[in-house]
C-alpha positions as CSV (number, residue, x, y, z in Angstrom):
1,X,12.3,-56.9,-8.2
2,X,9.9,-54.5,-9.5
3,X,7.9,-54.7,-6.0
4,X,11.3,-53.5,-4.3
5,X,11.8,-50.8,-6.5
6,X,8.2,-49.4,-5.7
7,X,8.8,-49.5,-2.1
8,X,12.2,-48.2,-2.8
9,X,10.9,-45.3,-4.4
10,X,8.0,-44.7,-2.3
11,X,10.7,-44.6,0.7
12,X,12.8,-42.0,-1.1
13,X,9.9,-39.8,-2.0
14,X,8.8,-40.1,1.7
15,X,12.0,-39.3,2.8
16,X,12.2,-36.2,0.2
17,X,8.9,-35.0,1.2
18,X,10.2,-34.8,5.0
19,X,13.0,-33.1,4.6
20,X,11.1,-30.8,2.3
21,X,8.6,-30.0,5.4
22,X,10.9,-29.6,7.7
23,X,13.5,-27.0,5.4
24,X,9.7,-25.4,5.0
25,X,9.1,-25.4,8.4
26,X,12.7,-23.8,9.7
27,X,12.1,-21.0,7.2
28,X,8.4,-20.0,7.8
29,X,7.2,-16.3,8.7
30,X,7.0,-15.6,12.3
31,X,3.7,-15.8,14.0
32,X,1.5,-12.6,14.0
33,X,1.6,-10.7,17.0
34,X,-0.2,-11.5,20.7
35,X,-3.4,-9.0,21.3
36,X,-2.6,-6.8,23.4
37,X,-3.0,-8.1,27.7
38,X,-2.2,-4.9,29.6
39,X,-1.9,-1.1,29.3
40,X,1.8,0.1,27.7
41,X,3.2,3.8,27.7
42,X,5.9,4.3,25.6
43,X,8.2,7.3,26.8
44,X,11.3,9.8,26.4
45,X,10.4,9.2,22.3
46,X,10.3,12.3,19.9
47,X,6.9,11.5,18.5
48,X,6.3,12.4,15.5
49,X,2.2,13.0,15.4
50,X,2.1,12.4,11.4
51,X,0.1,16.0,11.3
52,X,2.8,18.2,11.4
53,X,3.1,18.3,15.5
54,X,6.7,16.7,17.0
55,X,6.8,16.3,20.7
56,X,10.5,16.2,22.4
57,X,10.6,13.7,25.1
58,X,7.1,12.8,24.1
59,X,4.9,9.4,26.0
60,X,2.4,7.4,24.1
61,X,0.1,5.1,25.6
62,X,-2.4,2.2,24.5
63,X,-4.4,-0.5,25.7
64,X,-6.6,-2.7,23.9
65,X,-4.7,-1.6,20.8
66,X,-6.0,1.7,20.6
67,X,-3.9,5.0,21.6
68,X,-5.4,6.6,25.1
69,X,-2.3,9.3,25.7
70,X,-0.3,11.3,23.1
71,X,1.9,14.0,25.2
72,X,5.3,15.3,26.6
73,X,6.5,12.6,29.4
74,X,5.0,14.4,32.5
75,X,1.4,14.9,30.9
76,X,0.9,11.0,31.0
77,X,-1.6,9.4,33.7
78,X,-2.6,5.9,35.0
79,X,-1.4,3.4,36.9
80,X,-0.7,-0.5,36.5
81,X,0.9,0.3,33.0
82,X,4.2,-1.7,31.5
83,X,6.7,1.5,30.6
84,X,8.8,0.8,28.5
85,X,11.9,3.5,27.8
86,X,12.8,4.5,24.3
87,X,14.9,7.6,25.2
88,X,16.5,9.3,22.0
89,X,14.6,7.0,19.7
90,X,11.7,8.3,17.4
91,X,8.1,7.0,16.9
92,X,6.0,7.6,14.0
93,X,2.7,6.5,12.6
94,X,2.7,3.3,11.1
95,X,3.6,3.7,7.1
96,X,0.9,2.6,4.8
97,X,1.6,1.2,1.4
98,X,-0.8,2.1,-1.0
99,X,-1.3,0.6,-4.6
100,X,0.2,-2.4,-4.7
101,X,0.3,-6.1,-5.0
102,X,1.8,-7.1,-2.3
103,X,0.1,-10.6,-0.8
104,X,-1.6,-11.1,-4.2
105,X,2.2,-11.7,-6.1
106,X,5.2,-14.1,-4.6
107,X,7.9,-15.0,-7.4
108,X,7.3,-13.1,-10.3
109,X,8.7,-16.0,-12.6
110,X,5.9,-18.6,-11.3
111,X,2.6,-18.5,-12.3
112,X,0.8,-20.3,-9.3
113,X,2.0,-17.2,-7.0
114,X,0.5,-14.7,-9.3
115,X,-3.0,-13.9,-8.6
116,X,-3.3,-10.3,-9.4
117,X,-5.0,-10.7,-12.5
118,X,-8.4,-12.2,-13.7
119,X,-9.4,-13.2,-17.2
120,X,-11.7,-10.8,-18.8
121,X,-11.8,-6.8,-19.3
122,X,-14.1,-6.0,-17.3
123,X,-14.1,-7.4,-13.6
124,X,-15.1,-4.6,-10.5
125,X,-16.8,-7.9,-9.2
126,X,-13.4,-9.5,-8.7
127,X,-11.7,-9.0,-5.1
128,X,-8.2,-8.6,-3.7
129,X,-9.8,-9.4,-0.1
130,X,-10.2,-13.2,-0.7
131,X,-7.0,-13.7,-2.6
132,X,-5.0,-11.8,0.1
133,X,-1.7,-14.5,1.1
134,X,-0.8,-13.6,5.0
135,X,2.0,-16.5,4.3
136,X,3.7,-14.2,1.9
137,X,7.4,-13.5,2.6
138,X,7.3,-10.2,1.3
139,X,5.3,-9.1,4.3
140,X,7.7,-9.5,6.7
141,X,10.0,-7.2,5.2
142,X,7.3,-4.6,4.8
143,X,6.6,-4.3,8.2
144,X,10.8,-4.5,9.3
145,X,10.9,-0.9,7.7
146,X,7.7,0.4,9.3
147,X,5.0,-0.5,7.0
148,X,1.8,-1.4,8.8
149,X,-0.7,-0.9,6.0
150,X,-1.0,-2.1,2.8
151,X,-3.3,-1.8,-0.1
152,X,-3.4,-4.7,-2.2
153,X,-4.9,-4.1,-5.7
154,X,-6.1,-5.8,-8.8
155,X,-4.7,-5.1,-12.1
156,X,-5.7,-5.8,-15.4
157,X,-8.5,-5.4,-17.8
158,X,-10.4,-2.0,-18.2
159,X,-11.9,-2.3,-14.8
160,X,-9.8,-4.5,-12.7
161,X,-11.8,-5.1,-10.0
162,X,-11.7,-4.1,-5.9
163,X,-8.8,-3.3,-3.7
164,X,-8.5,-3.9,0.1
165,X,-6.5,-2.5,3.0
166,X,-4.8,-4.8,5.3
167,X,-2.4,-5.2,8.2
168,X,0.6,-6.3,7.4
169,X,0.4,-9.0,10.4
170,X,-2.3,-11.7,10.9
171,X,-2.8,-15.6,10.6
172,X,-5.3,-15.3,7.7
173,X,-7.1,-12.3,5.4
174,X,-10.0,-12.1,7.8
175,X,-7.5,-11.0,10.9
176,X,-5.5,-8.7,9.1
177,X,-8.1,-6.6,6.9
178,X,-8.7,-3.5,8.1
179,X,-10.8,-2.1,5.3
180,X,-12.9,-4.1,2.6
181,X,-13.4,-3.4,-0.6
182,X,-12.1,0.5,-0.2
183,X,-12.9,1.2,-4.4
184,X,-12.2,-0.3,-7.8
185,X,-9.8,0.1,-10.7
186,X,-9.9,1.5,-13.7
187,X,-7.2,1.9,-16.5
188,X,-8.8,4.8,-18.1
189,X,-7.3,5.0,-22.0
190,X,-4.6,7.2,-22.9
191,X,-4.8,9.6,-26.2
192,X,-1.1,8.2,-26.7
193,X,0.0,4.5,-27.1
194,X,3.8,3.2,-26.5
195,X,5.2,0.5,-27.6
196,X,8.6,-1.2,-26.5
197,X,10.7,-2.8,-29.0
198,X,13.2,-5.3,-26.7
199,X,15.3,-5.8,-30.0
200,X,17.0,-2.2,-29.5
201,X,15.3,-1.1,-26.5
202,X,13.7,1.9,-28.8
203,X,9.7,3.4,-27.6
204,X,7.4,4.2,-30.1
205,X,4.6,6.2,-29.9
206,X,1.1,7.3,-31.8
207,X,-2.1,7.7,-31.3
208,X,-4.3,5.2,-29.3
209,X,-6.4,3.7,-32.0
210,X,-8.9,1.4,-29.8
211,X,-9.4,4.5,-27.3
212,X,-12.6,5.7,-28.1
213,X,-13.9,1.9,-28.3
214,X,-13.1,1.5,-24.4
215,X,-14.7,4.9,-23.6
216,X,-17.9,3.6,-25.6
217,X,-17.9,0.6,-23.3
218,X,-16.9,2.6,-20.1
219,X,-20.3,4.8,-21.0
220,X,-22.0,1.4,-21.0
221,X,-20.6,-0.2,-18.1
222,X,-21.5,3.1,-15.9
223,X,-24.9,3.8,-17.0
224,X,-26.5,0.3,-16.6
225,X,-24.2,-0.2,-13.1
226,X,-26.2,3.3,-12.2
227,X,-29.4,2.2,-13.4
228,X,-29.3,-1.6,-11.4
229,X,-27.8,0.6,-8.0
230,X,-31.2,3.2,-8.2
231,X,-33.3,-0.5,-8.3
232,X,-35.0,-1.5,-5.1
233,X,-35.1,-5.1,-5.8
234,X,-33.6,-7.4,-8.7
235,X,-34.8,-10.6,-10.5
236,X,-31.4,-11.3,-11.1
237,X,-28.1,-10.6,-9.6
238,X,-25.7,-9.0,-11.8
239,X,-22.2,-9.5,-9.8
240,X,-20.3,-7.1,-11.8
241,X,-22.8,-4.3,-11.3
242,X,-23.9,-4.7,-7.9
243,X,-19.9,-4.7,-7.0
244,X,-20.4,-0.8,-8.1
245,X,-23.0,0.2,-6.6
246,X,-21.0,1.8,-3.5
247,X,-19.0,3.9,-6.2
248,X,-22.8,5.6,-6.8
249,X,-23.5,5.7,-2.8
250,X,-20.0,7.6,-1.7
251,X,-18.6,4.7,0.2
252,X,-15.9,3.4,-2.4
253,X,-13.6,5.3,-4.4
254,X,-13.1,5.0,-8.0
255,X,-9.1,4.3,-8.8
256,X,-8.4,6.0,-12.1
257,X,-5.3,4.8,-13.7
258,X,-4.0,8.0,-15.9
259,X,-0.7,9.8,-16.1
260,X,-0.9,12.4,-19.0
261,X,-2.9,16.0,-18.1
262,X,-5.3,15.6,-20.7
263,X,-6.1,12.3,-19.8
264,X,-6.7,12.8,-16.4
265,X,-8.6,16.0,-16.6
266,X,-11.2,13.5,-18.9
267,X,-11.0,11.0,-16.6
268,X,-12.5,13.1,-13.5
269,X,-14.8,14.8,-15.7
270,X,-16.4,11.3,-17.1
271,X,-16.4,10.1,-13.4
272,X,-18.6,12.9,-11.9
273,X,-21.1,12.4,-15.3
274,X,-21.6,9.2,-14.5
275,X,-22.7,10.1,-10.7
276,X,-18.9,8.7,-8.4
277,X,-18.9,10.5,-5.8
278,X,-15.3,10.1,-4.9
279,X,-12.4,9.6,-7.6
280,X,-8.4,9.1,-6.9
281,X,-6.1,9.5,-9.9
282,X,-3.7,6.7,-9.3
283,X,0.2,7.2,-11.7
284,X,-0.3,10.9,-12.3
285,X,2.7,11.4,-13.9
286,X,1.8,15.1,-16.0
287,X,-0.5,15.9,-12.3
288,X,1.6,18.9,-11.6
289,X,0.6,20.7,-15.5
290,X,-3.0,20.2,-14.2
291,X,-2.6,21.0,-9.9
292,X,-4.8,23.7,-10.3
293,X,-8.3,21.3,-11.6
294,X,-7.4,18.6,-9.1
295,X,-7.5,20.9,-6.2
296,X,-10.4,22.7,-7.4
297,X,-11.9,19.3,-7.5
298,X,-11.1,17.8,-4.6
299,X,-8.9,14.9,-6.5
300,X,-6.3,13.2,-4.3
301,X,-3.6,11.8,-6.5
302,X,-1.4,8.4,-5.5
303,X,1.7,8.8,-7.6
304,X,4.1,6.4,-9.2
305,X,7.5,5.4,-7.5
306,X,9.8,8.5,-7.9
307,X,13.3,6.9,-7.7
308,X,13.3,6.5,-11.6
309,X,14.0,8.8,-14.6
310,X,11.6,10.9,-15.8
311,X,9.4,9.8,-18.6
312,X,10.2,11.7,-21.3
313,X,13.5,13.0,-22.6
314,X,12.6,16.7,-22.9
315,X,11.6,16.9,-19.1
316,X,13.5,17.7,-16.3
317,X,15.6,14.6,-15.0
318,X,14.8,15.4,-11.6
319,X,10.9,15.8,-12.2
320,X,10.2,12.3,-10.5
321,X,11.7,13.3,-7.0
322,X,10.1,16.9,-7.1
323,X,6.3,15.8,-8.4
324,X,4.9,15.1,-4.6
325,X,6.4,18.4,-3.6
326,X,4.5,20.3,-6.4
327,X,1.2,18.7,-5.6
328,X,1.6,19.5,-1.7
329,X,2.3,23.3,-2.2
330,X,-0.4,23.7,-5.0
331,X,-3.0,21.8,-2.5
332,X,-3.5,18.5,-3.2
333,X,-3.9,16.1,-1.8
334,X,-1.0,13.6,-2.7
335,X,0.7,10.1,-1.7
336,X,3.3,7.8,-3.0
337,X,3.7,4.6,-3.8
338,X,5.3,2.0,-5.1
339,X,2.8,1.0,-7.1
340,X,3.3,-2.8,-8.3
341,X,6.5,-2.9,-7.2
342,X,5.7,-5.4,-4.4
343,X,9.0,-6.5,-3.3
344,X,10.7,-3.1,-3.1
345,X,7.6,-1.8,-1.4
346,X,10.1,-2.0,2.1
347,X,11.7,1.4,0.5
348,X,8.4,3.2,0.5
349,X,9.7,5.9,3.4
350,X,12.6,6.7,0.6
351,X,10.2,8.2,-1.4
352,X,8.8,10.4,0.8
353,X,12.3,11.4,2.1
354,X,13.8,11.9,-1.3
355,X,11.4,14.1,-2.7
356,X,11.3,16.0,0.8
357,X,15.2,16.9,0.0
358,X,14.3,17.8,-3.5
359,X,11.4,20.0,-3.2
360,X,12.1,22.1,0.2
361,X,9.3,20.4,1.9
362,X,9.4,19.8,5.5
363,X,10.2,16.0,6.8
364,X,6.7,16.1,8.7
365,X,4.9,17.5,6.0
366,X,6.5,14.4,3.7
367,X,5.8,12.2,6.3
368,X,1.6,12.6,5.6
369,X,2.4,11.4,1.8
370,X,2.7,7.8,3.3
371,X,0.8,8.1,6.6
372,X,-2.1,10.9,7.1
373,X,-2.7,11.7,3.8
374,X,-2.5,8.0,2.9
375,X,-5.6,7.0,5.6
376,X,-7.8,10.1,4.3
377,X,-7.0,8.5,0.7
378,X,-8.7,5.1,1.7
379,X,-11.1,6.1,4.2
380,X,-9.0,5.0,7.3
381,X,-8.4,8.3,8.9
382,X,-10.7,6.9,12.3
383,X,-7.9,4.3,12.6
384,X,-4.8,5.1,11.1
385,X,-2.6,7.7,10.0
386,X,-1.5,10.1,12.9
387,X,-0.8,9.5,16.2
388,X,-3.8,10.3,18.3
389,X,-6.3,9.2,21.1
390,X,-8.6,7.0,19.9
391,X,-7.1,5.4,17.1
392,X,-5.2,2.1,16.7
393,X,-2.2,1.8,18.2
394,X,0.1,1.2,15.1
395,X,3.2,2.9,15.1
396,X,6.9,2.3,14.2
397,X,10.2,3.0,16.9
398,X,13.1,3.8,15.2
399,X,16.6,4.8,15.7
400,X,16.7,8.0,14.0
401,X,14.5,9.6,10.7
402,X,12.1,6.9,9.2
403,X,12.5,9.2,6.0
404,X,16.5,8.9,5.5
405,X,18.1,5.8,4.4
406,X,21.1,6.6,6.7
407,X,19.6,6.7,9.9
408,X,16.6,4.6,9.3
409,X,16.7,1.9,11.8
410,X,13.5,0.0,12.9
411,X,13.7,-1.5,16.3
412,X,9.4,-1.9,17.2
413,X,6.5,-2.5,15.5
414,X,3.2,-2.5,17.3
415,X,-0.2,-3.3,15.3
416,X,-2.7,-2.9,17.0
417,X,-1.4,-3.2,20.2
418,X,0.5,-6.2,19.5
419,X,4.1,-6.2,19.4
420,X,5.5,-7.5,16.2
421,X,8.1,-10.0,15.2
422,X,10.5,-8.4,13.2
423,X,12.2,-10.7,11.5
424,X,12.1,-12.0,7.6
425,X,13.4,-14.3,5.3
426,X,16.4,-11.2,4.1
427,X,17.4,-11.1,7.8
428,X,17.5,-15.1,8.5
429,X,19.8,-15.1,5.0
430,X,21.9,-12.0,6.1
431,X,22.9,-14.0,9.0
432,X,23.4,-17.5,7.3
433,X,26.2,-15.8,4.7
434,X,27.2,-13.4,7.1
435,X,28.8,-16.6,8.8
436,X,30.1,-18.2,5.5
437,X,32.0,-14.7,4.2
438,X,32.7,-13.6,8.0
439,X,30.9,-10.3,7.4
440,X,30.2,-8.0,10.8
């Protein structure tokens, strides 16, 4: 008796562990995109360069996956090319997503999807790159609104560790990476310390008491990680220190997590001490009382998702939609994000068109907050960003403006080249319940 049950069972579990597969397998992502086998132009588009330029009844061509023509319909040349027609539709540069933690974080509410965050307080050694999920069914929906690019970042700790820039199509991290190890992260200590009381939903604030202890130890860190990078050879390898060596050499940025003016104003300061070359203010929130440093400076700024109240109850309630407009007139350099966010990280083109309404600033200047401005952010203004000969051939065709909700309407996605798949587990479950509740 006992020997049936065990077979029993073991038939059950079998027959669970099929049907598990195969649900698994009717709902996986679709596969990446096919490289790219002959020449394409693309024509009748308005293209929308990503630099300010707009050509009516523009062409684009590519082969190989990089851009070879940019130009009104008549101005493009060759022969043996597949043309395909996109009259009255627009093309833009593919959007990049910077800041967040998108392919690093799944389901919020289980642990084994969440791998974001290392142990310890200080980790620059520790890298998004390897921990990067191409599975990830957030990614698909990224790319169905015209993000192309994503920054996937580490958080945590004083000094989280590296970020890296990917594709958001590719059968594993190595395919879809298109820049490693682009800087490390660093929550840099405020003056002021909140905390949230769930019981009545009430803030308080005072002074950060541990503040000056962190500095202490970012002093540390920083002067020995300069001291091992100026060595020529080393008995033994310090991983944490050698992973900063590039901030001394110019090739990585340095991330600096700071909202209030003061802070960030201490931040950059400390940075160019300490011999960075190149530092990024990543939240930014009081950046407009200070504009006038940071473009002095030369400080790009990635700000916080701006479809949220403001963060104090004496400022202006529209402050969030109007901050990336105040930095672009006074400047500086500026981008949005959604910061970690990763599943409303689709919306990132909302941002860009919302604050465009609020601040008087041009669609195509808006535009560079998630595209050209984005690339020069992270180094990848060779490959990405605008719309021009020579670079990848990344872009987005859509119905009407990328930047407006109501007329935002992606119909093609080419990453390198490669035509991509545009569907995603939202669409696949739009359809199922759009049969059960006859929805058209």
């Amino acid at each position: 008796m006992k020997a049936m049950l065990k077979v029993t069972d073991i038939k059950i579990a079998a027959l669970a562990c099929t049907l598990l597969i195969s649900g698994s397998i009717l709902a996986q992502n679709p596969a990446p995109a096919t490289s790219q086998v002959k020449p394409v132009i693309l024509t009748g588009a308005t293209i929308h360069v990503g630099n300010g330029q707009v050509i009516q009844n523009g062409s684009i061509a590519f082969e190989k996956g990089v851009i070879t023509q940019v130009g009104p319909a008549g101005s493009i040349t060759g022969t043996g090319q597949e043309v395909v027609d996109v009259k009255g539709k627009h093309i833009f540069p593919g959007l990049i997503s910077l800041n967040t933690t998108v392919g690093l974080q799944e389901v919020a509410s289980v642990r084994a999807t969440l791998d974001f965050n290392e142990v310890g307080e200080i980790n620059p050694h520790v890298r998004a790159l390897i921990a990067y999920n191409t599975d990830s069914e957030v990614i698909p929906t990224l790319r169905g609104n015209g993000i192309v690019l994503s920054q996937s970042v580490p958080q945590g700790g004083i000094i989280s560790g590296s970020s890296s820039v990917f594709y958001t199509d590719g059968w594993n991290w190595e395919d879809a990476v298109l820049k490693k190890d682009d800087g490390i992260w660093l929550n840099w200590p405020s003056f002021l310390a909140s905390t949230f009381n769930p019981a009545d939903f009430s803030v308080t604030v005072k002074r950060n008491e541990n503040r000056q202890q962190v500095l202490d130890l970012f002093k540390t860190t920083f002067a020995e990680a300069k001291a091992y990078s100026e060595e020529a050879q080393h008995d033994v390898v310090n991983l944490r220190l050698l992973a900063m060596k590039p901030l001394f050499e110019g090739s990585a940025n340095l991330y600096v997590r700071a909202d209030y003016a003061k802070d960030i104003i201490e931040a950059v300061k400390f940075a160019r001490e300490v011999g960075v070359k190149r530092v990024v203010i990543v939240g930014g929130d009081e950046s407009y009382k200070v504009a006038g440093f940071l473009k002095e400076n030369a400080i790009p700024v990635i700000l916080n998702p701006s479809h949220r109240l403001p963060g104090r109850v004496d400022d202006n309630v529209y402050l969030p939609y109007e901050l990336p407009g105040l930095l672009h007139k006074a400047g500086v350099k500026v981008a949005v994000s959604y910061a970690d966010e990763w599943w409303r990280t689709r919306n990132l083109a909302f941002l860009a068109g919302t604050s465009s309404g609020f601040t008087e600033v041009t669609p195509e200047d808006a535009l560079q907050w998630i595209t050209k401005n984005a690339a020069e952010i992270i180094g990848a203004e060779r490959q990405a960003g605008t719309l021009e000969k020579g670079k990848d051939a990344s872009f987005v065709v859509s119905e009407g403006d990328i930047l407006d909700m109501r007329t935002n309407a992606v119909q093609m996605v080419y990453i390198k080249g490669g035509k991509v798949n545009l569907d995603d587990k939202q669409k696949r479950l739009y359809e199922k319940y759009k049969v059960k509740y006859g929805t058209k």
